[in-house]
PDB file of N, CA, C, O and CB in Angstrom:
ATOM      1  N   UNK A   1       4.448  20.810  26.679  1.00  0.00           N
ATOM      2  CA  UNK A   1       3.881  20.727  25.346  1.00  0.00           C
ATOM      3  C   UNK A   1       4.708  19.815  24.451  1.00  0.00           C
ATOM      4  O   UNK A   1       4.211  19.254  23.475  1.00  0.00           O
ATOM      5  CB  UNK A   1       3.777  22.111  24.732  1.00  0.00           C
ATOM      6  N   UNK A   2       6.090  19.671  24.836  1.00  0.00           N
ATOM      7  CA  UNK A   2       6.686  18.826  23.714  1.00  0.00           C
ATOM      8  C   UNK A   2       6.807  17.122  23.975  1.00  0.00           C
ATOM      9  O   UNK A   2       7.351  16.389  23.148  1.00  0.00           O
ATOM     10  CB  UNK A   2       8.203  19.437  23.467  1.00  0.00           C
ATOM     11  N   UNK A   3       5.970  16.414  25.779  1.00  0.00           N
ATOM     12  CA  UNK A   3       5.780  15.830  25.280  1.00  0.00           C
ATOM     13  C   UNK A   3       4.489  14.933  25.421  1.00  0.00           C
ATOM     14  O   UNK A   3       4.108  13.875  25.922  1.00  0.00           O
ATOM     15  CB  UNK A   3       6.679  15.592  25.261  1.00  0.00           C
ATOM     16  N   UNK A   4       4.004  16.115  24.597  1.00  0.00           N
ATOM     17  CA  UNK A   4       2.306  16.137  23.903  1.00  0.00           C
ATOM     18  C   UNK A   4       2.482  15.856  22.272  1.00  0.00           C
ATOM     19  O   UNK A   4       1.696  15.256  21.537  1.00  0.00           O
ATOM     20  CB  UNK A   4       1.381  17.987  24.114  1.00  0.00           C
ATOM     21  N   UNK A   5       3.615  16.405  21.969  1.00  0.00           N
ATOM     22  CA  UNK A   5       4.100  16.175  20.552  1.00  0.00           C
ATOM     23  C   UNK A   5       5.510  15.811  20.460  1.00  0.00           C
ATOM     24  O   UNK A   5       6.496  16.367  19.975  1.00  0.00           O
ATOM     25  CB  UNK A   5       3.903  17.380  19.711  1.00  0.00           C
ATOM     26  N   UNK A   6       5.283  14.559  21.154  1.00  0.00           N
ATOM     27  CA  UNK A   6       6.831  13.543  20.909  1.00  0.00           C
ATOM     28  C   UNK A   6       6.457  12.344  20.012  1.00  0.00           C
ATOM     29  O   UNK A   6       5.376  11.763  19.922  1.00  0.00           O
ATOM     30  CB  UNK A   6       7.554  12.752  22.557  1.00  0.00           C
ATOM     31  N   UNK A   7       7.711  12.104  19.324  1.00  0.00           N
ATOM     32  CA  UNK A   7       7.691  11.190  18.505  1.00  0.00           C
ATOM     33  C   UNK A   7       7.475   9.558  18.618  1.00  0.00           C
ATOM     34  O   UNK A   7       7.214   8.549  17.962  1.00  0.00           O
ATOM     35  CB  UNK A   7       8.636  11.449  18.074  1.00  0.00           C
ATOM     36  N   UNK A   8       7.712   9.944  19.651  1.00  0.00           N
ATOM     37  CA  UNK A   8       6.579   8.115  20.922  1.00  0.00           C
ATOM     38  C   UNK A   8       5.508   8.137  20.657  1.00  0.00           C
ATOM     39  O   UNK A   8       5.015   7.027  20.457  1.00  0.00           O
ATOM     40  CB  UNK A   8       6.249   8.032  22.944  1.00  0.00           C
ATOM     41  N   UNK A   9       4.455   9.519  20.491  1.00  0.00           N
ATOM     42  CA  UNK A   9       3.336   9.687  20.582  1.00  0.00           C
ATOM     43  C   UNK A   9       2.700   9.792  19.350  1.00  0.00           C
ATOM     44  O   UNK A   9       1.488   9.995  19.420  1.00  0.00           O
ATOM     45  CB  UNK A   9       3.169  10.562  21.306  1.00  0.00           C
ATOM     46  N   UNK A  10       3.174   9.712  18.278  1.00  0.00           N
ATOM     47  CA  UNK A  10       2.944   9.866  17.016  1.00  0.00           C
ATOM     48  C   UNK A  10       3.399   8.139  16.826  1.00  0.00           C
ATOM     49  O   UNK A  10       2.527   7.503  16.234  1.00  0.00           O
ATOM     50  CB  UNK A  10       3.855  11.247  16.211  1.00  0.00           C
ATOM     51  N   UNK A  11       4.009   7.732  17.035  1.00  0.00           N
ATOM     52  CA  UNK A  11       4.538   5.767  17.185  1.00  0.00           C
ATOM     53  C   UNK A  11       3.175   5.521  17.678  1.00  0.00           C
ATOM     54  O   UNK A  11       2.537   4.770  16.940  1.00  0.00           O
ATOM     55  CB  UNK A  11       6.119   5.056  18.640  1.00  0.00           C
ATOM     56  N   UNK A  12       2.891   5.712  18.150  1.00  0.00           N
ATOM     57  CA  UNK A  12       1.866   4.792  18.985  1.00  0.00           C
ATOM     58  C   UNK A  12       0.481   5.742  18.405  1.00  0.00           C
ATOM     59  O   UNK A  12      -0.493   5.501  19.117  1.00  0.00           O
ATOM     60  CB  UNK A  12       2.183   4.776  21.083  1.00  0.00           C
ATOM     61  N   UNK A  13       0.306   6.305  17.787  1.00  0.00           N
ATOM     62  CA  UNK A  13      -0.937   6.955  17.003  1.00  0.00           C
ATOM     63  C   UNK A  13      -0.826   5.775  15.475  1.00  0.00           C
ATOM     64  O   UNK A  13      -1.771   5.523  14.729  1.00  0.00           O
ATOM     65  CB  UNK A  13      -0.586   9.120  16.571  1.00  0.00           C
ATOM     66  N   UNK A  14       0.381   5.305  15.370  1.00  0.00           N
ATOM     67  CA  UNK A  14       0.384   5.247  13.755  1.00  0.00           C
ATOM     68  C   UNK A  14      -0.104   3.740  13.905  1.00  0.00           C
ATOM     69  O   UNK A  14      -0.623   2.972  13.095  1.00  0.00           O
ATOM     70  CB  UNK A  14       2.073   5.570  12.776  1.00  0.00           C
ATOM     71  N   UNK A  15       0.249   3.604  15.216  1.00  0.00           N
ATOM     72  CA  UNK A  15       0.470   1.546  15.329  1.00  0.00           C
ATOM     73  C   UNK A  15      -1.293   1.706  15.888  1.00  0.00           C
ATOM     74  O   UNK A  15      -2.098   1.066  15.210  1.00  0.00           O
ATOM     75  CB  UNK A  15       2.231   0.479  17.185  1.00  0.00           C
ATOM     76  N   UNK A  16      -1.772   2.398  16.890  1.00  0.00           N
ATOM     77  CA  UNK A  16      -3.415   2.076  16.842  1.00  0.00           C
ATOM     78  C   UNK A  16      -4.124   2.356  15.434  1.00  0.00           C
ATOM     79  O   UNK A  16      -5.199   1.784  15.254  1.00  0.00           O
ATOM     80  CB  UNK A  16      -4.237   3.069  17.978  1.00  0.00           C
ATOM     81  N   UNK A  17      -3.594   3.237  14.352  1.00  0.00           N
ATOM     82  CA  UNK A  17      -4.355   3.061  13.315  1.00  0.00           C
ATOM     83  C   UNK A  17      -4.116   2.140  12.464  1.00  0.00           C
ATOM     84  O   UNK A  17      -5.009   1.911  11.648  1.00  0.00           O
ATOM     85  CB  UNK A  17      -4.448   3.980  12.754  1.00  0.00           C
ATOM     86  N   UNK A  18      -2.398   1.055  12.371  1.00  0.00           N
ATOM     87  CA  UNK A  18      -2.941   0.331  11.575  1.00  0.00           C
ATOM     88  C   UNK A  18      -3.294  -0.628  12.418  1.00  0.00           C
ATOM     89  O   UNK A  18      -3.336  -1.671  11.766  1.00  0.00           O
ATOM     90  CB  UNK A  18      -2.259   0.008  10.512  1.00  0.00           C
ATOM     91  N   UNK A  19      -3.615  -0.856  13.707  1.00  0.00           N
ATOM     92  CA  UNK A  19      -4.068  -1.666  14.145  1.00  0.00           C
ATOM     93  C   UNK A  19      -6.025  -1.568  14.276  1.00  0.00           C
ATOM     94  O   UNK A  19      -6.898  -2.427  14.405  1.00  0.00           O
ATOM     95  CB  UNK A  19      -3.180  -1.714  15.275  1.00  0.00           C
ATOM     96  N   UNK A  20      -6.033  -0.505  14.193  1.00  0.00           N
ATOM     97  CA  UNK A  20      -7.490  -0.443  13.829  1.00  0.00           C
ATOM     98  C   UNK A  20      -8.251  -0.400  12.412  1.00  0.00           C
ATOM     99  O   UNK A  20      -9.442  -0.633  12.203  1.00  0.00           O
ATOM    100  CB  UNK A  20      -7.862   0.611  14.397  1.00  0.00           C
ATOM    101  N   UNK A  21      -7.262  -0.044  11.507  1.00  0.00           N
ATOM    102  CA  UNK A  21      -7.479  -0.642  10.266  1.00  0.00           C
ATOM    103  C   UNK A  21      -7.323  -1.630   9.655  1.00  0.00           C
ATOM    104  O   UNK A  21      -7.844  -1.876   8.567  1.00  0.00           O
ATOM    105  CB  UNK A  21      -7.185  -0.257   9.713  1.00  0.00           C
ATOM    106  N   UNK A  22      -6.388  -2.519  10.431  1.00  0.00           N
ATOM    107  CA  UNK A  22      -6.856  -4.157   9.721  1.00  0.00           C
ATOM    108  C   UNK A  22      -8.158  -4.852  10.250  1.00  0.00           C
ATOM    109  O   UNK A  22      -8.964  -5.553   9.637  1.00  0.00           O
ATOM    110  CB  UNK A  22      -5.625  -5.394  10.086  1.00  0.00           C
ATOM    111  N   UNK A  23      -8.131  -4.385  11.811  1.00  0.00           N
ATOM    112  CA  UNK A  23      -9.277  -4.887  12.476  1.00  0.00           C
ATOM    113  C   UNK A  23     -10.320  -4.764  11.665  1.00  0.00           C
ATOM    114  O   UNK A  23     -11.124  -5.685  11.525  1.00  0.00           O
ATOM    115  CB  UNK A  23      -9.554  -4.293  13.681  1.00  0.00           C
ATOM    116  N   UNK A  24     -10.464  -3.229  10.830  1.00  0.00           N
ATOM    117  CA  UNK A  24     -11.759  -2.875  10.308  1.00  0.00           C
ATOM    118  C   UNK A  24     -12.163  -4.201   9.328  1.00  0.00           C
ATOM    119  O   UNK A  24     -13.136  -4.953   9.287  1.00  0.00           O
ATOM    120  CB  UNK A  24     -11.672  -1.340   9.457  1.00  0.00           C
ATOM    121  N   UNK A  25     -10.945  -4.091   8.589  1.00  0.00           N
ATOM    122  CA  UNK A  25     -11.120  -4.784   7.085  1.00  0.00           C
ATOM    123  C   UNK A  25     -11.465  -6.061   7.746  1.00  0.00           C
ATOM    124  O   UNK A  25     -12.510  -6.528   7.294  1.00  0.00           O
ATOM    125  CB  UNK A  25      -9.647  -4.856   5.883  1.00  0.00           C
ATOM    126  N   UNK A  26     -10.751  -6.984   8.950  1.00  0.00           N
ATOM    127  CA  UNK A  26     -11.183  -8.213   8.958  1.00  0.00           C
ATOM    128  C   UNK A  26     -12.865  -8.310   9.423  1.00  0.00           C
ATOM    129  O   UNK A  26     -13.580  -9.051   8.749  1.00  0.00           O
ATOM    130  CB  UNK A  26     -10.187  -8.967   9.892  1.00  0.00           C
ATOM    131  N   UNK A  27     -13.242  -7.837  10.144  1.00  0.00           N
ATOM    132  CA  UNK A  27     -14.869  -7.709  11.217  1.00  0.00           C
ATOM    133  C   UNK A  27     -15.809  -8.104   9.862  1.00  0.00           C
ATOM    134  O   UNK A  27     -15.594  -7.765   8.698  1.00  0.00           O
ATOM    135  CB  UNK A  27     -15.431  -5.549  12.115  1.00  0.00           C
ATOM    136  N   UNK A  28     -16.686  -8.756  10.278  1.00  0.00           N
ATOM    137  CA  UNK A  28     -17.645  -9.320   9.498  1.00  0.00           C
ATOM    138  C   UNK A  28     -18.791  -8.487  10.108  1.00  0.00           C
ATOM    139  O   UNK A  28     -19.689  -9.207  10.544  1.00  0.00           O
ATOM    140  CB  UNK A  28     -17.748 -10.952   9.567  1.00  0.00           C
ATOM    141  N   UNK A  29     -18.965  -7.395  10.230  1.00  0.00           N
ATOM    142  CA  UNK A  29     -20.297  -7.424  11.050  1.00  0.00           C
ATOM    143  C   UNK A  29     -21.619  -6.270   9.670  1.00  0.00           C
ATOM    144  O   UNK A  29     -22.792  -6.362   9.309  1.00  0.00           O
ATOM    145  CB  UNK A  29     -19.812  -6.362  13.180  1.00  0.00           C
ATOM    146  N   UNK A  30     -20.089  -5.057   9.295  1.00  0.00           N
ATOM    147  CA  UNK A  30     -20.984  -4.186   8.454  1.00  0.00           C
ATOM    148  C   UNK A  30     -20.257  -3.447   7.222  1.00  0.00           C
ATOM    149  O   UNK A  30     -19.231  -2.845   7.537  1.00  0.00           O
ATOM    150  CB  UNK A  30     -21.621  -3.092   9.396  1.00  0.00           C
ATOM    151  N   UNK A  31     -20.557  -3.412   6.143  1.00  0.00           N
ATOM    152  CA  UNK A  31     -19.948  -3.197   4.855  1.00  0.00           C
ATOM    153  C   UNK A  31     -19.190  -1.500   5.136  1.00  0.00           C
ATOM    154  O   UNK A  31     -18.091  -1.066   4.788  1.00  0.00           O
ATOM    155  CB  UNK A  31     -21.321  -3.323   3.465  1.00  0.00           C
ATOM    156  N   UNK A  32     -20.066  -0.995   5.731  1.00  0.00           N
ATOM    157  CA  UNK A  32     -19.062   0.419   6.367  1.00  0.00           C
ATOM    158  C   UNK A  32     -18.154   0.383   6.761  1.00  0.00           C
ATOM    159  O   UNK A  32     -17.140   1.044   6.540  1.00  0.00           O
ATOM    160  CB  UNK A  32     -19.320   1.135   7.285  1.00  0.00           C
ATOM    161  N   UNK A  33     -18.409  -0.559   7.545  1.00  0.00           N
ATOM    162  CA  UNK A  33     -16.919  -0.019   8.618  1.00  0.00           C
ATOM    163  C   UNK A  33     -15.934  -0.739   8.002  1.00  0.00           C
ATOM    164  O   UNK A  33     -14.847  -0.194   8.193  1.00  0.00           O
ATOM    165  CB  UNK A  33     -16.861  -0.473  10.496  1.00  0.00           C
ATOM    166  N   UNK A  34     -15.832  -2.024   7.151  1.00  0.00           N
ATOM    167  CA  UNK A  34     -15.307  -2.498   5.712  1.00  0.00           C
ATOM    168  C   UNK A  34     -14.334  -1.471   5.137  1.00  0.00           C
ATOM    169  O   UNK A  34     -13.119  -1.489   5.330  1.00  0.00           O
ATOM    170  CB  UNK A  34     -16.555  -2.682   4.624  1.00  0.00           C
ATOM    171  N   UNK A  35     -15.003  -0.573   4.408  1.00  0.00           N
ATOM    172  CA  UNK A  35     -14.990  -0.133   3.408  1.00  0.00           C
ATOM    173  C   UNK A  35     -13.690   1.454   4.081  1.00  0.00           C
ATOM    174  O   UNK A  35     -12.655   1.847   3.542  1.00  0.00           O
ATOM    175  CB  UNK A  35     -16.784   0.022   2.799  1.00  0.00           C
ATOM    176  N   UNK A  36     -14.235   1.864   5.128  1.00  0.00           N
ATOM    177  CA  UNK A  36     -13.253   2.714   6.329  1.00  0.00           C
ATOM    178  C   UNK A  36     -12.344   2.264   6.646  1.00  0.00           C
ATOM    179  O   UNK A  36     -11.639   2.984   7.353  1.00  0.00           O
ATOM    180  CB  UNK A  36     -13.658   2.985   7.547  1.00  0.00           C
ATOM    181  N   UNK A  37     -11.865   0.965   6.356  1.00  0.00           N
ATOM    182  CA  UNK A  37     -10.811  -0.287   7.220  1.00  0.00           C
ATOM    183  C   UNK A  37      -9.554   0.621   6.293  1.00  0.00           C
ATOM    184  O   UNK A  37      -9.253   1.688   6.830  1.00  0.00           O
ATOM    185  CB  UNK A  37     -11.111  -2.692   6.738  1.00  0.00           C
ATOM    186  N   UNK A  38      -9.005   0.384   5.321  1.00  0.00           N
ATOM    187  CA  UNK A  38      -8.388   0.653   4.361  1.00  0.00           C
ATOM    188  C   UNK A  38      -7.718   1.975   3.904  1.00  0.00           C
ATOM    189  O   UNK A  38      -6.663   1.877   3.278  1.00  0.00           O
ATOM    190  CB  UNK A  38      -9.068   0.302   3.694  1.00  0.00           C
ATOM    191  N   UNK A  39      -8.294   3.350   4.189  1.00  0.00           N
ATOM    192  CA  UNK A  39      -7.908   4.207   4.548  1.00  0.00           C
ATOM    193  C   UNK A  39      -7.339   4.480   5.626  1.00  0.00           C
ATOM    194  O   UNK A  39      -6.226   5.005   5.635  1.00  0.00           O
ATOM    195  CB  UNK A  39      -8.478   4.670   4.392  1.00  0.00           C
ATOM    196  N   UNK A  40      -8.052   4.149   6.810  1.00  0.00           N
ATOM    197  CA  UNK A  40      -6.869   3.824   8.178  1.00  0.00           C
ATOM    198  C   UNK A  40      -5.830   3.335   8.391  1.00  0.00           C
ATOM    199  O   UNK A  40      -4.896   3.700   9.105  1.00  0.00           O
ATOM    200  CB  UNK A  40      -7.108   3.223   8.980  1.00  0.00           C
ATOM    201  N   UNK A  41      -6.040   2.067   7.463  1.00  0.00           N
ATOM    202  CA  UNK A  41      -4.962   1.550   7.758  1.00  0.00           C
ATOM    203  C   UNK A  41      -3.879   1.784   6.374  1.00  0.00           C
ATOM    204  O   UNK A  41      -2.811   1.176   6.306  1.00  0.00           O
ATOM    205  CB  UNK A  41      -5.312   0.073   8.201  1.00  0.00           C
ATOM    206  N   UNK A  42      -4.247   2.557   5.527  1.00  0.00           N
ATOM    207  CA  UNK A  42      -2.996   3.354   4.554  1.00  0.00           C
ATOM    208  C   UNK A  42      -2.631   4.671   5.532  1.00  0.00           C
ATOM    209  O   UNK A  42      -1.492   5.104   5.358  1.00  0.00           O
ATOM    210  CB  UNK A  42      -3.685   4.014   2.682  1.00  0.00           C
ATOM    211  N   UNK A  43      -3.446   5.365   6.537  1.00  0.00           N
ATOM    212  CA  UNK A  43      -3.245   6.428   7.399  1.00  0.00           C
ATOM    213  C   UNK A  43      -2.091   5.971   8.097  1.00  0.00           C
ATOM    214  O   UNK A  43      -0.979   6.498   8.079  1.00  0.00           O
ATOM    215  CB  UNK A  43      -4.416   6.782   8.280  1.00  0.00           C
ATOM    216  N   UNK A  44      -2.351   5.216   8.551  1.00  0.00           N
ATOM    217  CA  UNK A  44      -1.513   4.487   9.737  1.00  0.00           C
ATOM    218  C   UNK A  44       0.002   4.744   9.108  1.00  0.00           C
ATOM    219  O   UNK A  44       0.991   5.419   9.397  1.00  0.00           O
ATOM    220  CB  UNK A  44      -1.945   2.580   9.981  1.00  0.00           C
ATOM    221  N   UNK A  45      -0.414   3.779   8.047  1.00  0.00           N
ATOM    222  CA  UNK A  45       1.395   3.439   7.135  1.00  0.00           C
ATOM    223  C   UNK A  45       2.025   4.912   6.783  1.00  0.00           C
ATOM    224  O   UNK A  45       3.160   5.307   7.049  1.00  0.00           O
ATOM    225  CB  UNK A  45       1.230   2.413   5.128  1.00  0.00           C
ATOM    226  N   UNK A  46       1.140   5.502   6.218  1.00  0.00           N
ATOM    227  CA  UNK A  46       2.024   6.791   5.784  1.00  0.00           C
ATOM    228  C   UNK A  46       2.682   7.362   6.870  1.00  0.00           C
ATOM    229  O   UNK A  46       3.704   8.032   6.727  1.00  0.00           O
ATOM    230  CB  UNK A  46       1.212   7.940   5.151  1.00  0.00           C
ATOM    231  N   UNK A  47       2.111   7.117   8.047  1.00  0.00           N
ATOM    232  CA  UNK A  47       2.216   8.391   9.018  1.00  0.00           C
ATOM    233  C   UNK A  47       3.457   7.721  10.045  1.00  0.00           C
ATOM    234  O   UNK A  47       4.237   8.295  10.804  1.00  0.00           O
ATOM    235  CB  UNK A  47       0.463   8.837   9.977  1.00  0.00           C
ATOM    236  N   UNK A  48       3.237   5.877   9.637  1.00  0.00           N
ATOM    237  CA  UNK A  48       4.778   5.575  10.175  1.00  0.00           C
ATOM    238  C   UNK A  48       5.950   5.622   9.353  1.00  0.00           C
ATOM    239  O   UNK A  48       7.020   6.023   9.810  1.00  0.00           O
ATOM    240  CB  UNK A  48       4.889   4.274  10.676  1.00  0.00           C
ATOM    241  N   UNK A  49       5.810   5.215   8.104  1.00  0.00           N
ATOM    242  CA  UNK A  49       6.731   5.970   7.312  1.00  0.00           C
ATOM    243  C   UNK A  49       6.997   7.013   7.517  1.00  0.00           C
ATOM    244  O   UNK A  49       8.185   6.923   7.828  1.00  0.00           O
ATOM    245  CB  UNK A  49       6.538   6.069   6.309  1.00  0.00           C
ATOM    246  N   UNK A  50       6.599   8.517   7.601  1.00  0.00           N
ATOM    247  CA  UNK A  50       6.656   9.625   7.605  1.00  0.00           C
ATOM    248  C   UNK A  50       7.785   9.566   9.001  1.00  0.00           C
ATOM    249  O   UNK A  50       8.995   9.754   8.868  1.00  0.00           O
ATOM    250  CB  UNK A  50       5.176  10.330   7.583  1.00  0.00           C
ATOM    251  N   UNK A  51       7.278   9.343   9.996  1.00  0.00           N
ATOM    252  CA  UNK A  51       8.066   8.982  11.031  1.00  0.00           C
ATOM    253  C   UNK A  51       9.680   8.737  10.892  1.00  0.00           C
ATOM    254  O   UNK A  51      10.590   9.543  11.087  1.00  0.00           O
ATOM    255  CB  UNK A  51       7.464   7.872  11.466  1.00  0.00           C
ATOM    256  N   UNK A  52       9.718   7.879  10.642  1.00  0.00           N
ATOM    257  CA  UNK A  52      11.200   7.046   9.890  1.00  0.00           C
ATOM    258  C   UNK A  52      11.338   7.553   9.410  1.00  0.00           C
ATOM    259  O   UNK A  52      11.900   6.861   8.561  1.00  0.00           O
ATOM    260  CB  UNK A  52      11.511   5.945   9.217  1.00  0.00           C
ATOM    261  N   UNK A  53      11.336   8.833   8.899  1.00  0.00           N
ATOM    262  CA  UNK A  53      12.474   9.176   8.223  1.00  0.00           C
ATOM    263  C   UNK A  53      12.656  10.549   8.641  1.00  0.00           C
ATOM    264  O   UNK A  53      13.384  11.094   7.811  1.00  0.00           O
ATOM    265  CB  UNK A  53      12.397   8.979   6.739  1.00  0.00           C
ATOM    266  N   UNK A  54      12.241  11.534   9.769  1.00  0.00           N
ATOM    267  CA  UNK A  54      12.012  12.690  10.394  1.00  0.00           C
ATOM    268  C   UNK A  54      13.375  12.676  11.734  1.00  0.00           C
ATOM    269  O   UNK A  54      13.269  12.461  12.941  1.00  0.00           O
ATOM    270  CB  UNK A  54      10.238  12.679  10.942  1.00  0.00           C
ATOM    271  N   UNK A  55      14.272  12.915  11.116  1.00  0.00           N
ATOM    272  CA  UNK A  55      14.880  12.934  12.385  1.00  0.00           C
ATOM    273  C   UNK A  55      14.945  13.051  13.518  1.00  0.00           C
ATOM    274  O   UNK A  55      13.791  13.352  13.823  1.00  0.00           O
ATOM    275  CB  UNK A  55      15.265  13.233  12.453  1.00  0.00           C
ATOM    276  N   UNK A  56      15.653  13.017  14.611  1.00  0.00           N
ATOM    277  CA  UNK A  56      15.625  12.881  16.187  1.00  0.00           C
ATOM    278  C   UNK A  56      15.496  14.830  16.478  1.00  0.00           C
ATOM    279  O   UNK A  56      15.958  15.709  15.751  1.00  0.00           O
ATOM    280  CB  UNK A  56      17.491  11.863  16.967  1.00  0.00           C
ATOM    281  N   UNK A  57      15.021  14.928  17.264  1.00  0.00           N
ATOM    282  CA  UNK A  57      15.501  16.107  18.031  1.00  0.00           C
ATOM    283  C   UNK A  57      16.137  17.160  18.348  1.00  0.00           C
ATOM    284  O   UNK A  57      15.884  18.360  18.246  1.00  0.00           O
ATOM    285  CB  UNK A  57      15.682  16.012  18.438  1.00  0.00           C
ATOM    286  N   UNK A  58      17.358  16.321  18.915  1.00  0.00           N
ATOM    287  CA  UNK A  58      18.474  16.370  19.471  1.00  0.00           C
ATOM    288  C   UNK A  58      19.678  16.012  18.506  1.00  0.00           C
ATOM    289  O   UNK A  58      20.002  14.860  18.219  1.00  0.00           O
ATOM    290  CB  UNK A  58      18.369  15.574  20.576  1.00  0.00           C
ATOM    291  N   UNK A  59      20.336  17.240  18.017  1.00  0.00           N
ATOM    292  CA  UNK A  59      21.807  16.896  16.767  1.00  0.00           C
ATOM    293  C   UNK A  59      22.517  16.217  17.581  1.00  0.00           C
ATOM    294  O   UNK A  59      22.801  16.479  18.749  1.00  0.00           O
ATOM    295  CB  UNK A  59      22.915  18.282  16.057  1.00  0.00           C
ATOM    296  N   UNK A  60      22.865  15.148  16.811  1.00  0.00           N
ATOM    297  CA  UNK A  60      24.535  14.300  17.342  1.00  0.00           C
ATOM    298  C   UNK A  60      25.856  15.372  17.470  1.00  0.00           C
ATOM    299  O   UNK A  60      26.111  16.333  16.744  1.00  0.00           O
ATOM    300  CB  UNK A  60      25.164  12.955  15.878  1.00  0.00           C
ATOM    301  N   UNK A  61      26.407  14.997  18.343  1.00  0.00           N
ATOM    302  CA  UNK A  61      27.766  15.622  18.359  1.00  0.00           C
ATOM    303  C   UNK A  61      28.550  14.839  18.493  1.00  0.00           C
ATOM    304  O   UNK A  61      28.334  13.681  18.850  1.00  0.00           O
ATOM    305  CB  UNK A  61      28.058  16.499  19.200  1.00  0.00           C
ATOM    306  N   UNK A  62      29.845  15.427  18.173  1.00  0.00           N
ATOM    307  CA  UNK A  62      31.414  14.157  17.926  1.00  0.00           C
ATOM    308  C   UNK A  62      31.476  13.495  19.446  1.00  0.00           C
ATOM    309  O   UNK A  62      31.955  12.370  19.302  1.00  0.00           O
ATOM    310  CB  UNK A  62      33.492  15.193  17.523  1.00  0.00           C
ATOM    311  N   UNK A  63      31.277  13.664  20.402  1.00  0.00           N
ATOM    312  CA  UNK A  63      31.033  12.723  21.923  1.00  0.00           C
ATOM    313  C   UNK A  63      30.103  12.203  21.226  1.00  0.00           C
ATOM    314  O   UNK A  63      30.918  11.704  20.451  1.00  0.00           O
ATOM    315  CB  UNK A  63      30.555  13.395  23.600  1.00  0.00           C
ATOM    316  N   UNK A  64      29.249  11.913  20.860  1.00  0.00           N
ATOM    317  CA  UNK A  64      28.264  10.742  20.679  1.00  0.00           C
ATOM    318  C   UNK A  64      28.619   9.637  20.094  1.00  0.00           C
ATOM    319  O   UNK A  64      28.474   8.450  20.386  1.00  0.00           O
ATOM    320  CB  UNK A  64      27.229  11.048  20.016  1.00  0.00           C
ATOM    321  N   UNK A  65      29.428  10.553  18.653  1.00  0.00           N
ATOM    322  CA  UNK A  65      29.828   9.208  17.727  1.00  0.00           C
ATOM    323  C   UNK A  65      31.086   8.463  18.130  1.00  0.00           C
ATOM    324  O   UNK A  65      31.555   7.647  17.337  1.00  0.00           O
ATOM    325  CB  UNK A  65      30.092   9.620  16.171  1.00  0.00           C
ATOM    326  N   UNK A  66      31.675   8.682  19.311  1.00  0.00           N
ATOM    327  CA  UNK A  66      32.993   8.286  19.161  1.00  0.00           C
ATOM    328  C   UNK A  66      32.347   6.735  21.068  1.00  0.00           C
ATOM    329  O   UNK A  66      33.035   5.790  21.455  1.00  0.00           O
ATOM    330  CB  UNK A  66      34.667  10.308  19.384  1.00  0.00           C
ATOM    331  N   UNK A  67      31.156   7.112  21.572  1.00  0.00           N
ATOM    332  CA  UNK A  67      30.644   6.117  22.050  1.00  0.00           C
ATOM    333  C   UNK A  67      31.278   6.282  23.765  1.00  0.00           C
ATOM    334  O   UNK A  67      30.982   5.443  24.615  1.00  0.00           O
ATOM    335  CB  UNK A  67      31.050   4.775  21.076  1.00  0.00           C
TER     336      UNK A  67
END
């Protein structure tokens, strides 16, 4: 289950939405799917922001930092 809900998997949820929300906004085909472009792709951003800044997992310990 955890990695069903890893933070790879939420990376790559945030990057197909803003990648499917610029797509929306650029497509010439229908004022809908237009108009849907833009929320996705603010979805996208929040949710990689949100990301960045959610820490790792796994706490550092003094073996880690010393390399």
């Amino acid at each position: 289950m955890s990695e069903l809900l890893s933070k790879k998997w939420f990376y790559r949820l945030a990057s197909t939405l803003i990648l499917g929300g610029f797509a929306m906004l650029c497509q010439p085909f229908t004022h809908d799917i237009f108009v849907l472009g833009f929320p996705v792709l603010l979805a996208g951003v929040a949710l990689f922001m949100i990301l960045d800044h959610v820490p790792d997992g796994k706490p550092k310990t003094e073996e880690d930092d010393r390399g």
